[in-house]
N, CA, C and O of each residue as an XYZ file, in Angstrom:
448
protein
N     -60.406     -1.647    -15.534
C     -59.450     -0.760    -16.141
C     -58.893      0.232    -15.119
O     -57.793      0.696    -15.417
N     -59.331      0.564    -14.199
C     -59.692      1.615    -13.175
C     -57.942      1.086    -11.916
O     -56.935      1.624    -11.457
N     -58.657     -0.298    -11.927
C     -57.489     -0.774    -11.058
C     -56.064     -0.744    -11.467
O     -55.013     -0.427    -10.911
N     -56.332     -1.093    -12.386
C     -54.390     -1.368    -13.663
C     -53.863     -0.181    -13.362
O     -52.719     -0.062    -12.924
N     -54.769      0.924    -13.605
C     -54.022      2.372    -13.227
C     -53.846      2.836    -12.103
O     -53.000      3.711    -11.920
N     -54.656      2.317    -11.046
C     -53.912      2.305     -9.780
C     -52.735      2.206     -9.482
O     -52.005      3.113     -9.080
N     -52.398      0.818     -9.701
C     -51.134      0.052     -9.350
C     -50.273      0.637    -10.431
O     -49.084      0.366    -10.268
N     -50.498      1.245    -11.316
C     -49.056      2.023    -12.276
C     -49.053      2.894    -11.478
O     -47.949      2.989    -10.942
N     -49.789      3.616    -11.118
C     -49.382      5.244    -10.567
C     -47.827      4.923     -9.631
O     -46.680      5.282     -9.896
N     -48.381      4.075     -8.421
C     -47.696      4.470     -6.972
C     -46.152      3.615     -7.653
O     -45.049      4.134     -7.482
N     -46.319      2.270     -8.415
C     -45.247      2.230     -9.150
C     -44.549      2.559    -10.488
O     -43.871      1.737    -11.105
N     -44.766      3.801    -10.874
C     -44.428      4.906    -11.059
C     -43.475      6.163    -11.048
O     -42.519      6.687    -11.619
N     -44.621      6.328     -9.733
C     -43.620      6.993     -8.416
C     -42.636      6.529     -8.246
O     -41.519      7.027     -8.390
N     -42.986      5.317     -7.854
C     -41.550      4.506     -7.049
C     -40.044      4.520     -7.992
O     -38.901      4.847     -7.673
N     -40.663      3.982     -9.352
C     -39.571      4.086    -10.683
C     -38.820      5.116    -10.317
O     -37.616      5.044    -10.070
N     -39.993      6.830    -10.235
C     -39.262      7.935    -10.342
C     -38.632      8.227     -9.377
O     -37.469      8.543     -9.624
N     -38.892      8.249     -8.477
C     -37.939      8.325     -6.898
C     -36.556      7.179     -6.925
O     -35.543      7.492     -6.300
N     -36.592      6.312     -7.427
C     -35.560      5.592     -7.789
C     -34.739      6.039     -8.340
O     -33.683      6.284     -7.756
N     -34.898      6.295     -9.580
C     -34.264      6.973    -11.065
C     -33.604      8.557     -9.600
O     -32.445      8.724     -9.220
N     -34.097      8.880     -9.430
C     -33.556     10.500     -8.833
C     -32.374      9.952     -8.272
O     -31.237     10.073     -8.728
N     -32.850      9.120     -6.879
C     -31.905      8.526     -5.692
C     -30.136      7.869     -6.294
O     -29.017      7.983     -5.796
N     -30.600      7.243     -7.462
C     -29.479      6.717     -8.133
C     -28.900      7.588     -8.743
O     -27.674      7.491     -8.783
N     -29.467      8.594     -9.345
C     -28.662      9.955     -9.864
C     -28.007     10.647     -8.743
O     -27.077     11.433     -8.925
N     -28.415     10.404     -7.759
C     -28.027     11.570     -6.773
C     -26.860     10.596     -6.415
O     -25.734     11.037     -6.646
N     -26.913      9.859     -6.105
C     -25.448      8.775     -5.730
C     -24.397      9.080     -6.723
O     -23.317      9.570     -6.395
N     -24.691      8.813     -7.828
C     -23.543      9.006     -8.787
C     -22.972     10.291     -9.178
O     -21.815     10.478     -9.554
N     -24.179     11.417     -9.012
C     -23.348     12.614     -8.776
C     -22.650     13.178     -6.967
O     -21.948     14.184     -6.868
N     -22.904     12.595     -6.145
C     -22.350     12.063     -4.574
C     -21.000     11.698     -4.981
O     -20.016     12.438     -4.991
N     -21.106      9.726     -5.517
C     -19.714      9.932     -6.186
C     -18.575     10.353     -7.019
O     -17.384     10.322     -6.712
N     -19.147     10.778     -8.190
C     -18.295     12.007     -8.695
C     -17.842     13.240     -8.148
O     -16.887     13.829     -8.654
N     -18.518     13.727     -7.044
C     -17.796     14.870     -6.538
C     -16.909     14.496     -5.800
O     -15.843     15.108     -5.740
N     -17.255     13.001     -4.809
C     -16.305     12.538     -3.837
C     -14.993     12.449     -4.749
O     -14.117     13.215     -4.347
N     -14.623     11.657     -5.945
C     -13.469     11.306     -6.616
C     -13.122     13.037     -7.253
O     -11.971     13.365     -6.965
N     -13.548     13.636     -7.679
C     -13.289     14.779     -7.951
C     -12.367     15.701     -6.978
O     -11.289     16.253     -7.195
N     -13.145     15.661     -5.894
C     -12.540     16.420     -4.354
C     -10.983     15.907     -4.477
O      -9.978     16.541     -4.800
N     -11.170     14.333     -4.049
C     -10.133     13.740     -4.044
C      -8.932     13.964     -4.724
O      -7.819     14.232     -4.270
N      -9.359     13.798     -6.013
C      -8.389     14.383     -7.325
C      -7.626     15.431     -6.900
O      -6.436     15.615     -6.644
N      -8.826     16.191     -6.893
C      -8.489     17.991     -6.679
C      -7.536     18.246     -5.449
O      -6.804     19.233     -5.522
N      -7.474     17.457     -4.333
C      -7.211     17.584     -3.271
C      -5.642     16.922     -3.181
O      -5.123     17.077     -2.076
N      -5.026     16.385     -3.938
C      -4.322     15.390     -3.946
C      -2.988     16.642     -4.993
O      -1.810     16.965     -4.839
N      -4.235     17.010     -6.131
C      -2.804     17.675     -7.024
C      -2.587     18.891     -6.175
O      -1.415     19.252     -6.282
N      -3.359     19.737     -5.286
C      -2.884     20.945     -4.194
C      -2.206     21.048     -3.627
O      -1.392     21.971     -3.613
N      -2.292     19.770     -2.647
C      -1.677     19.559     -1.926
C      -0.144     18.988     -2.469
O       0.857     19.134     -1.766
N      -0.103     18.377     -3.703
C       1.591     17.962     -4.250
C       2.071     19.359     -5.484
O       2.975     19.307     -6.319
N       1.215     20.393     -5.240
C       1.514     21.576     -6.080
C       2.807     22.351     -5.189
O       3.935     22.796     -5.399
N       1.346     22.103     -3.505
C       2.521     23.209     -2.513
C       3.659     22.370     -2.282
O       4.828     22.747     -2.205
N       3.231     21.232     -2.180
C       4.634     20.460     -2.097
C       5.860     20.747     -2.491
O       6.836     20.888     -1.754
N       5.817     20.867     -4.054
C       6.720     21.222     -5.437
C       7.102     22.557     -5.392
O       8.288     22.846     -5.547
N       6.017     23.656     -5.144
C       6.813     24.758     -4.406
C       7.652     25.064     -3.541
O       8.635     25.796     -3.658
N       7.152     24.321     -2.362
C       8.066     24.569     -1.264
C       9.738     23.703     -1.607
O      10.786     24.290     -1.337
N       9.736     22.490     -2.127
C      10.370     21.953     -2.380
C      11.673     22.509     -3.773
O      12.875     22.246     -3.772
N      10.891     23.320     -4.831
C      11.354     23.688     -5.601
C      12.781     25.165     -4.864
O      13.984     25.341     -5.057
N      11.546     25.985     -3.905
C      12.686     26.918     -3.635
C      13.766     25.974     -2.658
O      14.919     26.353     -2.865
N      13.709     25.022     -1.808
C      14.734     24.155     -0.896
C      15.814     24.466     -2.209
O      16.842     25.132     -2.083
N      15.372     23.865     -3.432
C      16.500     22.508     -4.164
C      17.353     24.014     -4.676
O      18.575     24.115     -4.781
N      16.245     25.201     -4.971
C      17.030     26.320     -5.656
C      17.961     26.978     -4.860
O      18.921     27.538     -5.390
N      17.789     26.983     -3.564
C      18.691     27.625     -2.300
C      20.114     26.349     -2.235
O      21.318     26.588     -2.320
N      19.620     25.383     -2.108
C      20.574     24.729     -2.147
C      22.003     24.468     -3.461
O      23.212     24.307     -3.297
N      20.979     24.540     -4.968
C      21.761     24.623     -6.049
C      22.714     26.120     -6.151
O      23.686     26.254     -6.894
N      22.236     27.054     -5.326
C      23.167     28.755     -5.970
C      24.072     28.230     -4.649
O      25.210     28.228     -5.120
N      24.172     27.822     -3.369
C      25.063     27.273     -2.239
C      25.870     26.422     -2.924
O      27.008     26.816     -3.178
N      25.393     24.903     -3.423
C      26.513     24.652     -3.767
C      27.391     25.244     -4.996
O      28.613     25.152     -4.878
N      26.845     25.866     -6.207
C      27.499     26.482     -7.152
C      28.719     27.453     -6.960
O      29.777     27.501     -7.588
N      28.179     28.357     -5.712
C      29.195     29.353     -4.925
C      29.949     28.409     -4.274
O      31.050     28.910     -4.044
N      29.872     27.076     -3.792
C      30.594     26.089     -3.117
C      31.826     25.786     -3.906
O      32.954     26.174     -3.601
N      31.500     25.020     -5.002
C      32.231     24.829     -6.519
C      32.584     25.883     -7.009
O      33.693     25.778     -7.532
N      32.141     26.879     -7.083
C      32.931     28.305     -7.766
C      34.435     28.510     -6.793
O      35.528     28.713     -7.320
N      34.249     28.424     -5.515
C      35.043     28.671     -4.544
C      36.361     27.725     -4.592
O      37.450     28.264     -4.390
N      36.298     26.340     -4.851
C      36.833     25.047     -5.525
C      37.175     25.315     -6.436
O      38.375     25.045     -6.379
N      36.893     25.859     -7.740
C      37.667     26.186     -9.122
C      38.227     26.961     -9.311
O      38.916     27.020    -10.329
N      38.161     28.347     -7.995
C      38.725     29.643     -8.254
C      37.927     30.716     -8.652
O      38.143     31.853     -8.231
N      36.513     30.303     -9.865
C      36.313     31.305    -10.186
C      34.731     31.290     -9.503
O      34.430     30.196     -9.026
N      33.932     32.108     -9.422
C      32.310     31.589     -9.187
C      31.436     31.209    -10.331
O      30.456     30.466    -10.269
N      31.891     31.786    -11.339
C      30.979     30.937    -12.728
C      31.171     29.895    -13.093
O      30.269     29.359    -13.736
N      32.226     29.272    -12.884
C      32.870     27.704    -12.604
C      31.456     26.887    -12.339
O      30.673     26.279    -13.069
N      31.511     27.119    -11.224
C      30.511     26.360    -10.615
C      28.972     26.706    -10.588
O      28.003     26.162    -10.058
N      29.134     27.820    -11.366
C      27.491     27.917    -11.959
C      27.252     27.401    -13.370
O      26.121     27.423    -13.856
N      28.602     26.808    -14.213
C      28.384     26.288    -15.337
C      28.332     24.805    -15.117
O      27.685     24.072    -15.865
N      29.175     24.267    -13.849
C      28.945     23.192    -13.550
C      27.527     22.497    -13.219
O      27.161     21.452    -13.757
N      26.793     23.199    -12.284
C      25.647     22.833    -11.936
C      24.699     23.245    -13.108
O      23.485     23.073    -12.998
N      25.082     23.619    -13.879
C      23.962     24.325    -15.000
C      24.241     22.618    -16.058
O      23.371     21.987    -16.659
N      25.458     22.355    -15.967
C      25.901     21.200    -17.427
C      25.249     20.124    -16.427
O      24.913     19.266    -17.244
N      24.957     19.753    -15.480
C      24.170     18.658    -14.426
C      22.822     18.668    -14.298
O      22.253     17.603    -14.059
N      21.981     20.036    -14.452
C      20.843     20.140    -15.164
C      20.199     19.856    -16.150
O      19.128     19.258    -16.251
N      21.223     20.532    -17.314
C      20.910     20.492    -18.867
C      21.496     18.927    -18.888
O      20.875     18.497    -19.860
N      22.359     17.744    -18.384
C      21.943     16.453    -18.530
C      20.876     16.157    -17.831
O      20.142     15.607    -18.652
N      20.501     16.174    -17.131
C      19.639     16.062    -16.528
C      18.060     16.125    -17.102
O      17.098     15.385    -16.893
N      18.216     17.305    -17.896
C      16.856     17.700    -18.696
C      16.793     16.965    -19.911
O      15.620     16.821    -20.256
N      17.710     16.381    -20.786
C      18.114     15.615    -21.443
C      17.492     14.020    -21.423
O      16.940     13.172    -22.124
N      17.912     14.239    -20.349
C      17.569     12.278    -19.672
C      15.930     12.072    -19.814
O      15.273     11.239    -20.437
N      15.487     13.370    -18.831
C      14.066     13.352    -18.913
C      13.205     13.590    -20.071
O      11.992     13.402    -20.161
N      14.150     14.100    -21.068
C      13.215     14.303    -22.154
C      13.343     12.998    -22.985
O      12.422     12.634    -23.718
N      14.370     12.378    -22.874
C      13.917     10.883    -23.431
C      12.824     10.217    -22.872
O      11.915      9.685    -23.510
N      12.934     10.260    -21.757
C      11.767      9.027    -21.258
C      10.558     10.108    -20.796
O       9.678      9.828    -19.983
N      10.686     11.262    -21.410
C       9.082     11.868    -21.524
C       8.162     10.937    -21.910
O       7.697     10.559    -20.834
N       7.412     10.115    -23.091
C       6.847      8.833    -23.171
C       6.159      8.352    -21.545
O       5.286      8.818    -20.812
N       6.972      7.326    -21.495
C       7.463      6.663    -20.421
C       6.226      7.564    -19.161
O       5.027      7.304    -19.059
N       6.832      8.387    -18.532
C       6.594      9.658    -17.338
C       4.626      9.878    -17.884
O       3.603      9.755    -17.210
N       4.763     10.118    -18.875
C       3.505     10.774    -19.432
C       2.453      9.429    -19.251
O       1.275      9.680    -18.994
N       2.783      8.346    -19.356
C       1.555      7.225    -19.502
C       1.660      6.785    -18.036
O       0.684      6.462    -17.359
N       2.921      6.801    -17.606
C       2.738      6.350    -15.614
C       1.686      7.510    -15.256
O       0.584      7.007    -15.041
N       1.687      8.373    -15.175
C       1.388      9.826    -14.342
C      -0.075      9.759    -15.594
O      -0.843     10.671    -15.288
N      -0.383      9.307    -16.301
C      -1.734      8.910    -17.088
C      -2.373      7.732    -16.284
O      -3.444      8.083    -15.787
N      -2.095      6.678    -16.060
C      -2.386      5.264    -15.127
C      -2.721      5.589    -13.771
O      -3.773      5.129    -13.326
N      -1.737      6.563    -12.781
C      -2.385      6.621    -11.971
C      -3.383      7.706    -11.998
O      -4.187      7.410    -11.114
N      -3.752      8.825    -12.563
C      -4.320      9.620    -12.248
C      -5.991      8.462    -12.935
O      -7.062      8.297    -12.352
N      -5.632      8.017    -14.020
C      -7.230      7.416    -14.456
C      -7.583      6.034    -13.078
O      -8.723      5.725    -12.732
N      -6.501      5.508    -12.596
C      -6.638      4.787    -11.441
C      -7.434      5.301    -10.017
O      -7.867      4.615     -9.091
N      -7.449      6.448    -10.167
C      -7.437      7.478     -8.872
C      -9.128      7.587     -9.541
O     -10.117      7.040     -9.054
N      -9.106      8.011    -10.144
C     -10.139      8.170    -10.682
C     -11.493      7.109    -10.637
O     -12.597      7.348    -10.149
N     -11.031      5.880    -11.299
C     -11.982      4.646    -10.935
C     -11.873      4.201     -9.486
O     -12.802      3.479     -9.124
N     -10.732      4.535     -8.373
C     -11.305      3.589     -7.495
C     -11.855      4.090     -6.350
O     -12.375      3.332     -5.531
């Protein structure tokens, strides 16, 4: 009887040191895909910032561009405003659409 419990103990152990090692991997990989994640929307946040003031410097330039062209300057701030508001239009149809792509890759990113 003496012996049987020998040989459970050290494999046992072994079970339990297993069981840890494999936990520790899978929380290893979850932080790795996490980082990743995390690291990916930061970096396309500053992106969208920096990018956002470009497009805004550029939209009041050309508006004063087109204001200058119509005669008046609100001209061309109603112009670029009616090219927006289609614009926002378009996208809100295929909101759907945008929402399940930008769903696919982020759960993609995620598994691989």
């Amino acid at each position: 009887m003496e012996s049987k419990e020998t040989y459970l103990e050290p494999l046992l152990h072994k079970a339990e040191e297993y069981s840890k090692a494999g936990f520790e991997i899978l929380k290893l990989k979850a932080l790795d895909k996490s980082a990743s994640v995390t690291s990916a929307i930061i970096s396309r946040f500053i992106l969208t910032i920096v990018l956002s003031f470009f497009i805004l410097s550029l939209n009041i330039a050309l508006a004063l561009w087109l204001g200058d062209l119509l005669g008046k300057n609100y001209y061309g701030f109603l112009v670029v405003a009616g090219f927006y508001g289609l614009v926002s239009i378009i996208l809100f149809s295929l909101h759907p659409r945008i929402k399940t792509g930008l769903s696919n890759i982020i759960i993609s990113q995620l598994l691989n």
